[in-house]
mmCIF file as Biopython writes it, N, C-alpha, C and O atoms, coordinates in Angstrom:
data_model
#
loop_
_atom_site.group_PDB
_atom_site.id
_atom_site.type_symbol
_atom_site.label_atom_id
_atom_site.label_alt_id
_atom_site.label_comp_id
_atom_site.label_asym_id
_atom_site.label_entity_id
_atom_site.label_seq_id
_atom_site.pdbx_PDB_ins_code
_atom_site.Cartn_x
_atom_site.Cartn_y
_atom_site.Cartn_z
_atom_site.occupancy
_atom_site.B_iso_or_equiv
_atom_site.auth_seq_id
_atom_site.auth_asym_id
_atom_site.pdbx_PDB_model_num
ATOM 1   N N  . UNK A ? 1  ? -6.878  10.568  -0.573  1.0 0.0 1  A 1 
ATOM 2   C CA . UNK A ? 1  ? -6.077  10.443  0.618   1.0 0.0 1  A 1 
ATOM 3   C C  . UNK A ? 1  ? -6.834  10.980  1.835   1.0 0.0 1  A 1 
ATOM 4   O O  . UNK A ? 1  ? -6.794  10.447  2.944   1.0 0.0 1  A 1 
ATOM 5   N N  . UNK A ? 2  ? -7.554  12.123  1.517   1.0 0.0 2  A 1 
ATOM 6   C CA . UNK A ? 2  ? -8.154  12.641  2.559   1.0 0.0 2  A 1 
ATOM 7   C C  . UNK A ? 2  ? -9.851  11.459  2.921   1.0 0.0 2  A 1 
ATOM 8   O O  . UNK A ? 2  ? -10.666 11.919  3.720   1.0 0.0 2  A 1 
ATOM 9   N N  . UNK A ? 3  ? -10.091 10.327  2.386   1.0 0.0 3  A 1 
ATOM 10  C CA . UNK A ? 3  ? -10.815 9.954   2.622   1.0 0.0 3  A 1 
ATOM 11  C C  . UNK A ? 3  ? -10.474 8.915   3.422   1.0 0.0 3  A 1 
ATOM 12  O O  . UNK A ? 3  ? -11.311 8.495   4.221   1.0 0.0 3  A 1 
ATOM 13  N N  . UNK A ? 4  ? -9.180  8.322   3.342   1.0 0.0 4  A 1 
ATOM 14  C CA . UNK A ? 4  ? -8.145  7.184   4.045   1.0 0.0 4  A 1 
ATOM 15  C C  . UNK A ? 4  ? -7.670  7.971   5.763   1.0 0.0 4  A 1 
ATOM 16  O O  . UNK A ? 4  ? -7.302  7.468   6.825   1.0 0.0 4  A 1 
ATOM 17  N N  . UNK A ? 5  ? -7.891  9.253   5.359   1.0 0.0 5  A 1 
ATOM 18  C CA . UNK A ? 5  ? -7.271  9.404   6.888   1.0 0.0 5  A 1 
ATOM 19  C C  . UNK A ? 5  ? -8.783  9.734   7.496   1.0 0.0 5  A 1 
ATOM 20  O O  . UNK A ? 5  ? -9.137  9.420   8.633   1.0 0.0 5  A 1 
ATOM 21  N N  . UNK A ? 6  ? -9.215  10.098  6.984   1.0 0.0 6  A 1 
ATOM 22  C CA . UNK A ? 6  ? -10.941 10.540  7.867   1.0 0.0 6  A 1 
ATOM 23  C C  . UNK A ? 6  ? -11.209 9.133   8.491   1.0 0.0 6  A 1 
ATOM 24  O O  . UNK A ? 6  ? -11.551 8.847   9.639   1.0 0.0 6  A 1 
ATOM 25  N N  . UNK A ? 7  ? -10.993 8.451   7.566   1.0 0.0 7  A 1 
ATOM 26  C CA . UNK A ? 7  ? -11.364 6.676   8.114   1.0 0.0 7  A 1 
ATOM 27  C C  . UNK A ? 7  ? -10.458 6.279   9.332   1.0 0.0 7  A 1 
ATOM 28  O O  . UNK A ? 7  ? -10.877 5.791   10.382  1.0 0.0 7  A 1 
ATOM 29  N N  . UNK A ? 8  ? -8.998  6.597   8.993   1.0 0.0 8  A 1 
ATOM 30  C CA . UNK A ? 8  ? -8.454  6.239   9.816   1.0 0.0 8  A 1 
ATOM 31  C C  . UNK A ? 8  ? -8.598  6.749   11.331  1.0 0.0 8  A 1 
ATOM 32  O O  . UNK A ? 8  ? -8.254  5.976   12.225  1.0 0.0 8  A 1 
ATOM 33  N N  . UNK A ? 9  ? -9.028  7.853   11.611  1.0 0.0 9  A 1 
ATOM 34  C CA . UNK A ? 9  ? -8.775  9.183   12.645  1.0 0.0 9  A 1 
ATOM 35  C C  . UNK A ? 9  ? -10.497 8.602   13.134  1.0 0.0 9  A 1 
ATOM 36  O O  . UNK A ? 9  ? -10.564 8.185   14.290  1.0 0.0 9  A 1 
ATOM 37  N N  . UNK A ? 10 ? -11.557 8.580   12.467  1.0 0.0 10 A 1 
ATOM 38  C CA . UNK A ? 10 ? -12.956 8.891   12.588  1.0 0.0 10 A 1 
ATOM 39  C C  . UNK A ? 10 ? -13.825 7.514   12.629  1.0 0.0 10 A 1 
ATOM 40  O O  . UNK A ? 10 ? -14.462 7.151   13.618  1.0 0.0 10 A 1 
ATOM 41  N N  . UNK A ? 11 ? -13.749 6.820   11.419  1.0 0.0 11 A 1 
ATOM 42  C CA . UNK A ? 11 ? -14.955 5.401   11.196  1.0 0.0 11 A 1 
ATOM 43  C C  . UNK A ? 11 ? -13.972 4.569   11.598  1.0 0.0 11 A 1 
ATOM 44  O O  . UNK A ? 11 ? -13.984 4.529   12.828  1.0 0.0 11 A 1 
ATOM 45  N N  . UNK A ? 12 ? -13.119 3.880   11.137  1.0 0.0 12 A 1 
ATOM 46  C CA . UNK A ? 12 ? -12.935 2.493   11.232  1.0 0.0 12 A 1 
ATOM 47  C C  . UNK A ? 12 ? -12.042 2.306   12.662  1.0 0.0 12 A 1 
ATOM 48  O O  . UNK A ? 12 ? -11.244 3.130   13.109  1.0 0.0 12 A 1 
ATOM 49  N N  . UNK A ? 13 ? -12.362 1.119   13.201  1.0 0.0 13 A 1 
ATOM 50  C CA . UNK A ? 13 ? -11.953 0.584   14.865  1.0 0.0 13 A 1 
ATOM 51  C C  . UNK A ? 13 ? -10.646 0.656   14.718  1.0 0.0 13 A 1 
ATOM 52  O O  . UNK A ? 13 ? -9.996  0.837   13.688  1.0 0.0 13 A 1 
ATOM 53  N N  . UNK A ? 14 ? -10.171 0.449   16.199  1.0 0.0 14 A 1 
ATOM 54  C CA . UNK A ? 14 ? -8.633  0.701   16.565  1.0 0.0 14 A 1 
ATOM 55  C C  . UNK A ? 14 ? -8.227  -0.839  15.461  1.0 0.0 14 A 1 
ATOM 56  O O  . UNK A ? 14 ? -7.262  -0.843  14.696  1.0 0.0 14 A 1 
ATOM 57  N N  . UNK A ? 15 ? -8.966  -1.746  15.585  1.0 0.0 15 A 1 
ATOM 58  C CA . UNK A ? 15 ? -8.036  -2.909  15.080  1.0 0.0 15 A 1 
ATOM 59  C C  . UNK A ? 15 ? -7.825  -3.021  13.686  1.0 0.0 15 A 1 
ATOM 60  O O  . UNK A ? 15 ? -6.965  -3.798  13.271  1.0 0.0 15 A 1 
ATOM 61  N N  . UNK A ? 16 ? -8.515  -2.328  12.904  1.0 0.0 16 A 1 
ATOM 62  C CA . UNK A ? 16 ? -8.522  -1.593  10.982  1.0 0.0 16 A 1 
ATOM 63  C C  . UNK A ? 16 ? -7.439  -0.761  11.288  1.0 0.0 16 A 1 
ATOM 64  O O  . UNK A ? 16 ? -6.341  -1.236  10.995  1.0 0.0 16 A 1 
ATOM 65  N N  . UNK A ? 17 ? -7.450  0.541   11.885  1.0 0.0 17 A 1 
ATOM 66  C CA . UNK A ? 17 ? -6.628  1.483   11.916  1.0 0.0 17 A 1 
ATOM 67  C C  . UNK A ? 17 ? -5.223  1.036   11.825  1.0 0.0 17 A 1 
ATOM 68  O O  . UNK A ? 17 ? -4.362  1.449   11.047  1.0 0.0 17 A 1 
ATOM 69  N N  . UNK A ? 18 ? -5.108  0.012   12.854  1.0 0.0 18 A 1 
ATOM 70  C CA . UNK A ? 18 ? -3.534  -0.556  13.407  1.0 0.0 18 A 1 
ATOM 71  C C  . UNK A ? 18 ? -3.565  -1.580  11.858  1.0 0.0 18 A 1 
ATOM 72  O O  . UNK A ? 18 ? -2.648  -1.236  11.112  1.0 0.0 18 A 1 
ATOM 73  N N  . UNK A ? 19 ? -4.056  -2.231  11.532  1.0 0.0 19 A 1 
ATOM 74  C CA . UNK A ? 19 ? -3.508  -3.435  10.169  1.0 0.0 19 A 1 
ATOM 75  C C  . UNK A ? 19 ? -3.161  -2.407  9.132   1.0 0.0 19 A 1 
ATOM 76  O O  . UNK A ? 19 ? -2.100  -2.278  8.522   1.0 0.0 19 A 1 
ATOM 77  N N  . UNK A ? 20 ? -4.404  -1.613  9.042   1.0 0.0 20 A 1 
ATOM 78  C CA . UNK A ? 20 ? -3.640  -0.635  7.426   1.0 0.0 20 A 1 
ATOM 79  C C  . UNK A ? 20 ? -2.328  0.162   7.656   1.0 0.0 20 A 1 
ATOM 80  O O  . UNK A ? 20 ? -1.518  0.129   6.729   1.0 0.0 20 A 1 
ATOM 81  N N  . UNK A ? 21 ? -2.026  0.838   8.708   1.0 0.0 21 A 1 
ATOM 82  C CA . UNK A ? 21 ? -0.757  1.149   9.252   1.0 0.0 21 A 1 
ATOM 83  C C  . UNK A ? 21 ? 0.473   0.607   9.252   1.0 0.0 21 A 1 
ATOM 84  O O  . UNK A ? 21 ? 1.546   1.116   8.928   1.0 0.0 21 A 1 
ATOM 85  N N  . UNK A ? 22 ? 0.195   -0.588  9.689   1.0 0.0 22 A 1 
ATOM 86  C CA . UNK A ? 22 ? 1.137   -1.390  9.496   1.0 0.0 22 A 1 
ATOM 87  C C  . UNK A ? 22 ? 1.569   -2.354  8.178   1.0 0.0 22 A 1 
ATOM 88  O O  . UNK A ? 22 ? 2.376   -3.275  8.054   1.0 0.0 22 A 1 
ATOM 89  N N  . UNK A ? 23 ? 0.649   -1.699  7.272   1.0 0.0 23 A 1 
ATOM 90  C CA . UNK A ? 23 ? 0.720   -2.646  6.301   1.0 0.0 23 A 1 
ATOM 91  C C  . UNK A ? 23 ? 0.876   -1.450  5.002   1.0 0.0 23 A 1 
ATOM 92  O O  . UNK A ? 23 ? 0.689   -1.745  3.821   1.0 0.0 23 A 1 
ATOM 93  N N  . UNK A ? 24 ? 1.095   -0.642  5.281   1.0 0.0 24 A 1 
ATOM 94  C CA . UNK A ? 24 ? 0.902   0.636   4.255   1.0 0.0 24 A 1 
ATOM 95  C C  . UNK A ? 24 ? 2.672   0.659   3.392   1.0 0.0 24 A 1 
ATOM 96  O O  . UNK A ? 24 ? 2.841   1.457   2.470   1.0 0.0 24 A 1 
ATOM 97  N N  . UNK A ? 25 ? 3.657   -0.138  3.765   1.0 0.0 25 A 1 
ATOM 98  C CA . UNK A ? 25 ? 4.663   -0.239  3.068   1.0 0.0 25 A 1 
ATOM 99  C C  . UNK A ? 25 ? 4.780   -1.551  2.329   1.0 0.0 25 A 1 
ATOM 100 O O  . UNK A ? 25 ? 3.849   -2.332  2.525   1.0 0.0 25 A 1 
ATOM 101 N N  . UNK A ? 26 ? 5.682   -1.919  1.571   1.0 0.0 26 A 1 
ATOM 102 C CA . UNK A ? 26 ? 6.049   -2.885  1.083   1.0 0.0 26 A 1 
ATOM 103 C C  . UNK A ? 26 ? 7.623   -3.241  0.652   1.0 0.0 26 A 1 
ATOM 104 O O  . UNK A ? 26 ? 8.263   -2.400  0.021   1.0 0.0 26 A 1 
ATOM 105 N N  . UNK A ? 27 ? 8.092   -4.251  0.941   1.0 0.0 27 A 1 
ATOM 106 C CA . UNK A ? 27 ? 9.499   -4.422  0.652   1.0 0.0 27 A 1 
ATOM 107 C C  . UNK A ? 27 ? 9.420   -5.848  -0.633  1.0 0.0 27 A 1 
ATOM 108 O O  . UNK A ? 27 ? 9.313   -7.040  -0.347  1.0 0.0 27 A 1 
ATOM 109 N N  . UNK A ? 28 ? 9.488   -5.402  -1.682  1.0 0.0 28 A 1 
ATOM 110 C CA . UNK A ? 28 ? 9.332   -6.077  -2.654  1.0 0.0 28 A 1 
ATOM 111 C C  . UNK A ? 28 ? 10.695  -6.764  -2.834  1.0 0.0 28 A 1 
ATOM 112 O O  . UNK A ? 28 ? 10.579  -7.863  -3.377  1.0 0.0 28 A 1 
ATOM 113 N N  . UNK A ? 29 ? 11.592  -6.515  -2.615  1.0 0.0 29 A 1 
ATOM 114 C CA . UNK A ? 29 ? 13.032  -7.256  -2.808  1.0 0.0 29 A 1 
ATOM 115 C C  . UNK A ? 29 ? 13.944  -7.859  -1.648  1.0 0.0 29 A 1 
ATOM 116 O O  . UNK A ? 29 ? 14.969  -8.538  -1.710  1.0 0.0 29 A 1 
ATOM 117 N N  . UNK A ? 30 ? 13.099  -7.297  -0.404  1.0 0.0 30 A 1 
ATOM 118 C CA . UNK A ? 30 ? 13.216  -8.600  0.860   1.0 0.0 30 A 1 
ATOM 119 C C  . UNK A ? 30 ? 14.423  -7.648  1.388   1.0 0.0 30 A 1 
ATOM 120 O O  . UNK A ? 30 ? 14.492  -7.635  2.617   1.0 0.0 30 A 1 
ATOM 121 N N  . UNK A ? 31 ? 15.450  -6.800  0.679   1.0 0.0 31 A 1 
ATOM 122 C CA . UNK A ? 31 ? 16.673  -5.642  1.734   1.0 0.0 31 A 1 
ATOM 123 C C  . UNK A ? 31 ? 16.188  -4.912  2.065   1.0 0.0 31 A 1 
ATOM 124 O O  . UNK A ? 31 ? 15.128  -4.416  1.683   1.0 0.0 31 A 1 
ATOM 125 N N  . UNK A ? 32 ? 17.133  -4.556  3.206   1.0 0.0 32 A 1 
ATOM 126 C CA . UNK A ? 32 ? 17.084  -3.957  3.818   1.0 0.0 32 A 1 
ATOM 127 C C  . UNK A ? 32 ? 16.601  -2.343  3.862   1.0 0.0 32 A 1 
ATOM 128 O O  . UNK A ? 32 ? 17.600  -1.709  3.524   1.0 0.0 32 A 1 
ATOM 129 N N  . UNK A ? 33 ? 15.918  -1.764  4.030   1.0 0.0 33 A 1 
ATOM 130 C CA . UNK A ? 33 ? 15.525  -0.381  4.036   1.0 0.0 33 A 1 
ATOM 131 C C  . UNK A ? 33 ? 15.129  0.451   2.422   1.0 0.0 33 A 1 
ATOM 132 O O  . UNK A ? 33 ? 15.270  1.583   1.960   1.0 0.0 33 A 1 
ATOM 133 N N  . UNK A ? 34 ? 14.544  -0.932  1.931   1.0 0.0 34 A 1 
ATOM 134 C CA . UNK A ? 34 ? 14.075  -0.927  0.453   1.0 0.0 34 A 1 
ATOM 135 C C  . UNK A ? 34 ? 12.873  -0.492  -0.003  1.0 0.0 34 A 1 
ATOM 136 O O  . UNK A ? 34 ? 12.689  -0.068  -1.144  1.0 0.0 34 A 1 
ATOM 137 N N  . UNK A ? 35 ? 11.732  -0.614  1.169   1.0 0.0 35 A 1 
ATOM 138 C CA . UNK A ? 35 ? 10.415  -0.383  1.161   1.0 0.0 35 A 1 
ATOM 139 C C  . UNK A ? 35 ? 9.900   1.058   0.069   1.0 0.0 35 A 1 
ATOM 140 O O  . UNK A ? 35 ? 10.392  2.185   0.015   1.0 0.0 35 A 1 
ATOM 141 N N  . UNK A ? 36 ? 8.732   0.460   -0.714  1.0 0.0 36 A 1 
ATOM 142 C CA . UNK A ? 36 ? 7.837   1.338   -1.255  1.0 0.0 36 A 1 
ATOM 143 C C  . UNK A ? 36 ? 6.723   1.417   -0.914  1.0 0.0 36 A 1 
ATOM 144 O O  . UNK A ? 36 ? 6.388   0.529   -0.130  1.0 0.0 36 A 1 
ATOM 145 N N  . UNK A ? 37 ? 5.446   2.626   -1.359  1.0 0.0 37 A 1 
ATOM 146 C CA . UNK A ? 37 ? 4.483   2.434   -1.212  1.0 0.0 37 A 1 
ATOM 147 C C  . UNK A ? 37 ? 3.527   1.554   -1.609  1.0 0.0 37 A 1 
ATOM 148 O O  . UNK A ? 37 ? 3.905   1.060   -2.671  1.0 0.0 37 A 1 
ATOM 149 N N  . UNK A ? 38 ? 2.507   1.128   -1.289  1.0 0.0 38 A 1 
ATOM 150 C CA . UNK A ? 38 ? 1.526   0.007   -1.876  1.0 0.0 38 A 1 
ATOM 151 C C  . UNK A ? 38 ? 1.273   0.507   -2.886  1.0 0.0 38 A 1 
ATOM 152 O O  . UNK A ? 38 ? 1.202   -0.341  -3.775  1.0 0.0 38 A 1 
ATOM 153 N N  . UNK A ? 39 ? 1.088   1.526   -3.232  1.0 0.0 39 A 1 
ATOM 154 C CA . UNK A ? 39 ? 0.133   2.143   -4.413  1.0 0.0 39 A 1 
ATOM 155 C C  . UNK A ? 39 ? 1.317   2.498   -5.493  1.0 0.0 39 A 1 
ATOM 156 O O  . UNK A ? 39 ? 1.143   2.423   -6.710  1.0 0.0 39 A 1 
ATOM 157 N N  . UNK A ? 40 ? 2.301   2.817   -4.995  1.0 0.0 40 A 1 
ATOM 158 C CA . UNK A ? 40 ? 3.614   2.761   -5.806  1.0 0.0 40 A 1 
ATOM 159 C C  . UNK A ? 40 ? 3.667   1.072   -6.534  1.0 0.0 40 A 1 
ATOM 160 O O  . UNK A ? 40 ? 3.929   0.782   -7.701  1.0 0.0 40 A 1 
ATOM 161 N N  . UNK A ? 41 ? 3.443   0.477   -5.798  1.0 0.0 41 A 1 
ATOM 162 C CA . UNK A ? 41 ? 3.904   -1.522  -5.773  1.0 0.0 41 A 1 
ATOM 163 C C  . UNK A ? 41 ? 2.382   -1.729  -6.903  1.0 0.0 41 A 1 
ATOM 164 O O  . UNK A ? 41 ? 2.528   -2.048  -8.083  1.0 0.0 41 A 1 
ATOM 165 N N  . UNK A ? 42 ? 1.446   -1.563  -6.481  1.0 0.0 42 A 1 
ATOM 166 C CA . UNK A ? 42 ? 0.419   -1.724  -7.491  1.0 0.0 42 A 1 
ATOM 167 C C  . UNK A ? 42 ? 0.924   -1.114  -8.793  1.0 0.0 42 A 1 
ATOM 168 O O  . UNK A ? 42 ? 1.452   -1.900  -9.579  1.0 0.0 42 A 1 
ATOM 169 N N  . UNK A ? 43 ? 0.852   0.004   -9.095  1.0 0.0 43 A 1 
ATOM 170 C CA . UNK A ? 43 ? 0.985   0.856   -10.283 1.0 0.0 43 A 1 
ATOM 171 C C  . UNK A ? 43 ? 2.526   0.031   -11.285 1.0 0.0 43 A 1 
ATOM 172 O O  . UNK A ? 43 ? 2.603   -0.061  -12.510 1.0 0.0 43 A 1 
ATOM 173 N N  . UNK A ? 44 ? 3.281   -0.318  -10.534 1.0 0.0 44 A 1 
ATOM 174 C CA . UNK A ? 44 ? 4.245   -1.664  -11.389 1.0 0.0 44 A 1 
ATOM 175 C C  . UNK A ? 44 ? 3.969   -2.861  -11.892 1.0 0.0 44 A 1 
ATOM 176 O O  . UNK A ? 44 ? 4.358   -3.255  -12.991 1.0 0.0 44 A 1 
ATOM 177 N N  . UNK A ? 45 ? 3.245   -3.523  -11.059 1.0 0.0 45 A 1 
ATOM 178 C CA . UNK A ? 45 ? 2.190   -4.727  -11.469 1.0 0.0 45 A 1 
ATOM 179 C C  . UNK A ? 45 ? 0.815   -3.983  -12.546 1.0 0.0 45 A 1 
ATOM 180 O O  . UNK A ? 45 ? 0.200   -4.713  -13.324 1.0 0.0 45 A 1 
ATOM 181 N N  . UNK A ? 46 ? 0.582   -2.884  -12.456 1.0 0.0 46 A 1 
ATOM 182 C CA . UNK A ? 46 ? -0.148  -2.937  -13.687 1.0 0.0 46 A 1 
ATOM 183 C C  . UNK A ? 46 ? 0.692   -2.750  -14.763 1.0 0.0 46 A 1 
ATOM 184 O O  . UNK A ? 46 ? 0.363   -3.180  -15.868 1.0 0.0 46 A 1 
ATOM 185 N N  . UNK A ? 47 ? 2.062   -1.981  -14.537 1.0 0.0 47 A 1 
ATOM 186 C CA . UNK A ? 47 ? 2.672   -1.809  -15.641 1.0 0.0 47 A 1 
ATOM 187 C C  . UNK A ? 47 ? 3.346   -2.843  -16.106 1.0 0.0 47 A 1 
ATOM 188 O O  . UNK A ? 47 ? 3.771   -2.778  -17.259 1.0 0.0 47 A 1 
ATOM 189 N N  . UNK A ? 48 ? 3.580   -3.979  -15.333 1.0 0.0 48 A 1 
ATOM 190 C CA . UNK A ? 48 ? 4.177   -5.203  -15.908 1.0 0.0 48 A 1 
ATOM 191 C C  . UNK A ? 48 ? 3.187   -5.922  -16.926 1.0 0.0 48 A 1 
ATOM 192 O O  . UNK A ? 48 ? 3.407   -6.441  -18.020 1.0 0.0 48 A 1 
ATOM 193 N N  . UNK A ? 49 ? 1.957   -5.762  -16.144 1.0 0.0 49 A 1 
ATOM 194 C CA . UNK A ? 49 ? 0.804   -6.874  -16.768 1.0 0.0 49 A 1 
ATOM 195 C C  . UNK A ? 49 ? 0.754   -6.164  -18.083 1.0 0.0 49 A 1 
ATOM 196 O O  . UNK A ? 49 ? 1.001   -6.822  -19.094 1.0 0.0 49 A 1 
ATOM 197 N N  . UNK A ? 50 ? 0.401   -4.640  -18.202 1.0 0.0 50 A 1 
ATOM 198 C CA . UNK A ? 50 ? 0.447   -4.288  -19.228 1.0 0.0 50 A 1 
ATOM 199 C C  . UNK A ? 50 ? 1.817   -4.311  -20.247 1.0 0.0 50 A 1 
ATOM 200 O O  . UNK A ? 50 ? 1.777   -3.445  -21.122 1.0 0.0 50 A 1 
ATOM 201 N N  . UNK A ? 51 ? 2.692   -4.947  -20.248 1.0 0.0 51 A 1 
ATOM 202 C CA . UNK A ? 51 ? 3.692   -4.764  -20.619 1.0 0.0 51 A 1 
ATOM 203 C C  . UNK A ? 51 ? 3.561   -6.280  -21.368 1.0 0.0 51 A 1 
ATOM 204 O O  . UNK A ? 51 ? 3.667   -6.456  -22.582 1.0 0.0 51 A 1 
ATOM 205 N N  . UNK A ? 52 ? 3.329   -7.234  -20.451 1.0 0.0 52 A 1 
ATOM 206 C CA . UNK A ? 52 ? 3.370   -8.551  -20.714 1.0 0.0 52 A 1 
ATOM 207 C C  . UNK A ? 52 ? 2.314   -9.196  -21.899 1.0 0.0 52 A 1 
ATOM 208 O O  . UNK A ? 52 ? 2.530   -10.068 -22.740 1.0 0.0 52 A 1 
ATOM 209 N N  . UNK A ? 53 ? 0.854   -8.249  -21.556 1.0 0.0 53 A 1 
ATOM 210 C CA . UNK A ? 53 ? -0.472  -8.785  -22.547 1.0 0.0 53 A 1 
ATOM 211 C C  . UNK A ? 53 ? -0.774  -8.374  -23.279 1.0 0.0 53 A 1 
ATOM 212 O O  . UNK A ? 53 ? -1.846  -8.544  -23.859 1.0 0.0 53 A 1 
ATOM 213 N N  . UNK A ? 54 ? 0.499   -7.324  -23.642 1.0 0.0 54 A 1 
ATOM 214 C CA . UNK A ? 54 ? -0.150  -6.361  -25.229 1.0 0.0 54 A 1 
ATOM 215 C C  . UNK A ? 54 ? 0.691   -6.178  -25.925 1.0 0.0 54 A 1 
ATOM 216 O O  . UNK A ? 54 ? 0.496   -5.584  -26.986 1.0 0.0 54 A 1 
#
């Protein structure tokens, strides 16, 4: 985490900074005030896949 904000604050341009920001939630079920994290939303899709291929 501390390498995501150094990036954010330090290396990467205003126009990186602003997309990952804005893109750092996810509303997987489309209601209202439902949103999770990406990394939350990944870690289900592996657990599905793994669920599904073994």
């Amino acid at each position: 985490m501390l390498h995501v904000i150094h990036n954010l604050t330090n290396i990467w341009p205003k126009r990186i900074h602003n997309i990952v920001l804005k893109n750092w939630l996810l509303n997987p079920l489309g209601l209202p005030n439902k949103f999770i994290e990406m990394d939350l939303a990944q870690e289900q899709l592996n657990f599905r896949i793994k669920v599904s291929y073994s």
